[in-house]
NUMARTOR-169685 format. One record per atom (N, C-alpha, C, O): x, y negated, z negated; residue in three letters. Coordinates in steps of 0.2 Angstrom, whole numbers, plus 5000, padded with zeros to 4 digits. Layout:
BEGIN
XYZALA ...
//
This chain:
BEGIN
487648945141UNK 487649015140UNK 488349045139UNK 488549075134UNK 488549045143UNK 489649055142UNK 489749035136UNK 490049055131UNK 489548985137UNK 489948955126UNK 489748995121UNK 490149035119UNK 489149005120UNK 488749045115UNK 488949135115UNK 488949175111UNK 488949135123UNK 489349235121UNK 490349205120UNK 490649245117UNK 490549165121UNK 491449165119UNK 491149155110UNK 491249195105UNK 490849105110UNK 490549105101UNK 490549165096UNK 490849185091UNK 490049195100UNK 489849245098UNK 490249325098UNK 490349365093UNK 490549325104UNK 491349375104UNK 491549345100UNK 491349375095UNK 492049285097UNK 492349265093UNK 492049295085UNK 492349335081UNK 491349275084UNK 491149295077UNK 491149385075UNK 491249415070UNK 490949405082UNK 491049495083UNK 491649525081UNK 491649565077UNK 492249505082UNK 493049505082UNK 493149495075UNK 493449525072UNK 492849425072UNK 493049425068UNK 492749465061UNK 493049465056UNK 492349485062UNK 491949525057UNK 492149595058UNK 491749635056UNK 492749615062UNK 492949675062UNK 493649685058UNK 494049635057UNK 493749775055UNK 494349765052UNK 494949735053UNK 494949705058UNK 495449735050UNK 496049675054UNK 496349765059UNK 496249825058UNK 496749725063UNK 496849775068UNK 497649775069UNK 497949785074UNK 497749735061UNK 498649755061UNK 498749795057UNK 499249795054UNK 498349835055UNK 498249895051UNK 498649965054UNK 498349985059UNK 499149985051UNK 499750025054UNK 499550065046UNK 499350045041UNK 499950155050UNK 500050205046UNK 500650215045UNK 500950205050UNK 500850235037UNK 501850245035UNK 501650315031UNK 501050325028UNK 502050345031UNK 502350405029UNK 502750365021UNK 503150315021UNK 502450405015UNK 502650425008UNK 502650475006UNK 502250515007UNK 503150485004UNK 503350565001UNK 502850615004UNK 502550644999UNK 502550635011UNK 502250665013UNK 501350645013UNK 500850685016UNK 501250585010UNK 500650555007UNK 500650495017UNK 501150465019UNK 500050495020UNK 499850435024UNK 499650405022UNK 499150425019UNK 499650335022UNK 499750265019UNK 499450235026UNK 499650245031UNK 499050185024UNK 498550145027UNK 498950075026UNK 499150065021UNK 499050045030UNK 499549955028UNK 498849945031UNK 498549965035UNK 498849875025UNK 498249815029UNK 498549745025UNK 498749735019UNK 498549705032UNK 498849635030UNK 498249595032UNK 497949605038UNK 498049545029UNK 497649495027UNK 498049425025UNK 498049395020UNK 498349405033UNK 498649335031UNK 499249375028UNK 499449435029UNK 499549335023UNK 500249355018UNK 500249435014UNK 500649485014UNK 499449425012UNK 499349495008UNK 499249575012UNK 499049595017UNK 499749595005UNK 499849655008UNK 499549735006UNK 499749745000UNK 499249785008UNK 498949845003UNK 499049905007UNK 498749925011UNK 499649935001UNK 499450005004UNK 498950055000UNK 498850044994UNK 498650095004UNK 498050145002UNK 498150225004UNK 498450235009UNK 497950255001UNK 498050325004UNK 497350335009UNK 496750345007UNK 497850345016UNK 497550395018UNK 497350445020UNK 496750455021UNK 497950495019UNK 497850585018UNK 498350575013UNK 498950575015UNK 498250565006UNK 498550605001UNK 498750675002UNK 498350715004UNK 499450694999UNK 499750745000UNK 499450804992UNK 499350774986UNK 499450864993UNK 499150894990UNK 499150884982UNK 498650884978UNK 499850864980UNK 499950854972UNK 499750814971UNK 499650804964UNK 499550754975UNK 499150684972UNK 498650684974UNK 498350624974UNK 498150734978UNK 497450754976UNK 497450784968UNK 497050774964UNK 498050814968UNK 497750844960UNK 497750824955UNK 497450854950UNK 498150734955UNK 498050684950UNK 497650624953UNK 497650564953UNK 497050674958UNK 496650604957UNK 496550554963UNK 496050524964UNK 497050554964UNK 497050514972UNK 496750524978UNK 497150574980UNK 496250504981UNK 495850504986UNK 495750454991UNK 495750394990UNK 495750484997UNK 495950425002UNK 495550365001UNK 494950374998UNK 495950305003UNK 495450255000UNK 495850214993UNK 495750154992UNK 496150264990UNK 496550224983UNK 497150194984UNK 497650214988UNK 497150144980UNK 497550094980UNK 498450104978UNK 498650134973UNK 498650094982UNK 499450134981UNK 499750054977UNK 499950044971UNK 499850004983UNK 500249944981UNK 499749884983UNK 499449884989UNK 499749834980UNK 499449784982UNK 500149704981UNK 500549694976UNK 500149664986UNK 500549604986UNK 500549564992UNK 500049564995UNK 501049534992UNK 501349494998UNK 501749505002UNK 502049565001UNK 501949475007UNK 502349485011UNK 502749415013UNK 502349365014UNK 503249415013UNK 503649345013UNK 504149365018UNK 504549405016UNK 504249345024UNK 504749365029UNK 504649435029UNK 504049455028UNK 505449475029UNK 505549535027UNK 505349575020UNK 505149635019UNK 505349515016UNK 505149515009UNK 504649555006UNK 504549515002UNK 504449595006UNK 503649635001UNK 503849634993UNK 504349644989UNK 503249614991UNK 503249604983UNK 502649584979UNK 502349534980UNK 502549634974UNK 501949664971UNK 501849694967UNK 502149684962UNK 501449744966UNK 500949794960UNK 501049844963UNK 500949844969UNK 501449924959UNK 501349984964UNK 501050014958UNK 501049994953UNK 500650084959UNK 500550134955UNK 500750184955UNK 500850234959UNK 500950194948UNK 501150294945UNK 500450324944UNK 500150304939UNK 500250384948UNK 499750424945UNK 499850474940UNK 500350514940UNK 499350484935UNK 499250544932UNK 498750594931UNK 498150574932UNK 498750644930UNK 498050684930UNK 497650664922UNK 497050664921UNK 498250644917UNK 497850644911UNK 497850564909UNK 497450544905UNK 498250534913UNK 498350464911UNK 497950394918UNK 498050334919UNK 497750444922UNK 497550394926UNK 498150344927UNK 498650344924UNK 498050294932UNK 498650264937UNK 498850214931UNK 498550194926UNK 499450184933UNK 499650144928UNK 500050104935UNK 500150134940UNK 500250014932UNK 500649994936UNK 501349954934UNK 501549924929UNK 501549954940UNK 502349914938UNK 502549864944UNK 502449884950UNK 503049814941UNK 503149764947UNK 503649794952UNK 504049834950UNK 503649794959UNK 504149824961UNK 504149764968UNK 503649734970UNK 504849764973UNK 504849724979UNK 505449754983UNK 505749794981UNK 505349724990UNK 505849764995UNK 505849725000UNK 505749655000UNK 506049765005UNK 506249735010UNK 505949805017UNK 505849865017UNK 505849765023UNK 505649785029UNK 506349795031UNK 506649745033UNK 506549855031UNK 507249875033UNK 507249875041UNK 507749895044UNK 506749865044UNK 506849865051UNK 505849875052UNK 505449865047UNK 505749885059UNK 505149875060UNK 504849935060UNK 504349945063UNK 505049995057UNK 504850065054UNK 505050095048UNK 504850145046UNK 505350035046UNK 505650085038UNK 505650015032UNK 505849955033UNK 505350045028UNK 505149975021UNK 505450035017UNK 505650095017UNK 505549985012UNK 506150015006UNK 505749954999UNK 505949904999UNK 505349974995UNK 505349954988UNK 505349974981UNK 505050024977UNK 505749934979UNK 506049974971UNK 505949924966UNK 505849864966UNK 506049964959UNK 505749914953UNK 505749974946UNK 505650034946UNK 505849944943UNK 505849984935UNK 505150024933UNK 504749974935UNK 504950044931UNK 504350094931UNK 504450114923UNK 504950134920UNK 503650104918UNK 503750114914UNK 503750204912UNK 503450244915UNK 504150214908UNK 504050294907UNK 503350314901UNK 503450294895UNK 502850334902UNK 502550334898UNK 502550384893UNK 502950434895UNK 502150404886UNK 502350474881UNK 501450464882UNK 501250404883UNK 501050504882UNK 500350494877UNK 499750434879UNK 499350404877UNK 500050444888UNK 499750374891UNK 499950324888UNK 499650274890UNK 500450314884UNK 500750244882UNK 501350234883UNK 501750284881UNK 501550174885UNK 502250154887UNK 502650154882UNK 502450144876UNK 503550184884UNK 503850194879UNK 504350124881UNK 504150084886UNK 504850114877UNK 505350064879UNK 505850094885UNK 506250054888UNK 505750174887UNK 506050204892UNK 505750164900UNK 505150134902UNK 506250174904UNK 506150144913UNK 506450194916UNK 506850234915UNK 506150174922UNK 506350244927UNK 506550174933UNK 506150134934UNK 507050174938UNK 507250154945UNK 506550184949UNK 506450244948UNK 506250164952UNK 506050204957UNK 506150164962UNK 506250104962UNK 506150204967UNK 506550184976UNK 505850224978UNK 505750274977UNK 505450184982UNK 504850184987UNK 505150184995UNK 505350124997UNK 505050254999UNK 505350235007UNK 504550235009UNK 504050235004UNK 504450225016UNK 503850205018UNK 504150195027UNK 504250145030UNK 504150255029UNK 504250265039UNK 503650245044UNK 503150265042UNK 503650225047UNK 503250195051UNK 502950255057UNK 503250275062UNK 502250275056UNK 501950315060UNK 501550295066UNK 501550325072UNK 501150245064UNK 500750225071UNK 500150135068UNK 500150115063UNK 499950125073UNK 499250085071UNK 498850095076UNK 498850135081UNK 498250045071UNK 497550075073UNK 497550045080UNK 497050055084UNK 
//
């Protein structure tokens, strides 16, 4: 009887969210981290007002990748109101156990379509709490 309920806690637990899922602050935007093993996903939260107005709703997908040591590296998204999200490679680094820093060339688009123009972007991301 004790084996079958530790069994069964064990199968309970595991069929629950992962529970290393921590909240970071973006450009005023809350960001959901969720790690699955290596893999890494930020999502919004509480989108900040001007990325509700291109579309963004809690739930959307900000970055998706890896995590290698310190390392993070992956897919981020640029939204638009006319052009819907677009993506670019971007990686960083876990600047300490509250502050991630990722950057990566960004295409500039004209008419929803990529020019041969790039943008640096520097992505911070502060550590607010977990679940």
């Amino acid at each position: 009887m004790l084996t079958r309920l530790f069994v069964f806690t064990l199968a309970l637990f595991a069929a629950l969210p992962a529970l290393a899922d921590s909240f970071w602050d973006h450009n005023g935007s809350l960001m959901r981290l969720t790690a699955n093993g290596q893999a890494r996903s930020f999502t919004y939260a509480a989108p900040r007002p001007g990325m509700v107005e291109v579309g963004v709703r809690p739930g959307t997908l900000f970055f998706n990748g890896y995590r290698d040591g310190n390392l993070y590296y992956g897919t981020a998204r640029v939204f638009s109101d006319r052009c819907g999200a677009n993506t670019f490679h971007i990686e960083g680094w876990l600047t300490s156990e509250t502050h991630m820093v990722l950057e990566g060339w960004r295409p500039v688009f004209r008419n929803c379509r990529p020019t041969s123009q790039k943008v640096w972007e520097r992505l911070e991301f502060t550590y607010r709490y977990s679940d």
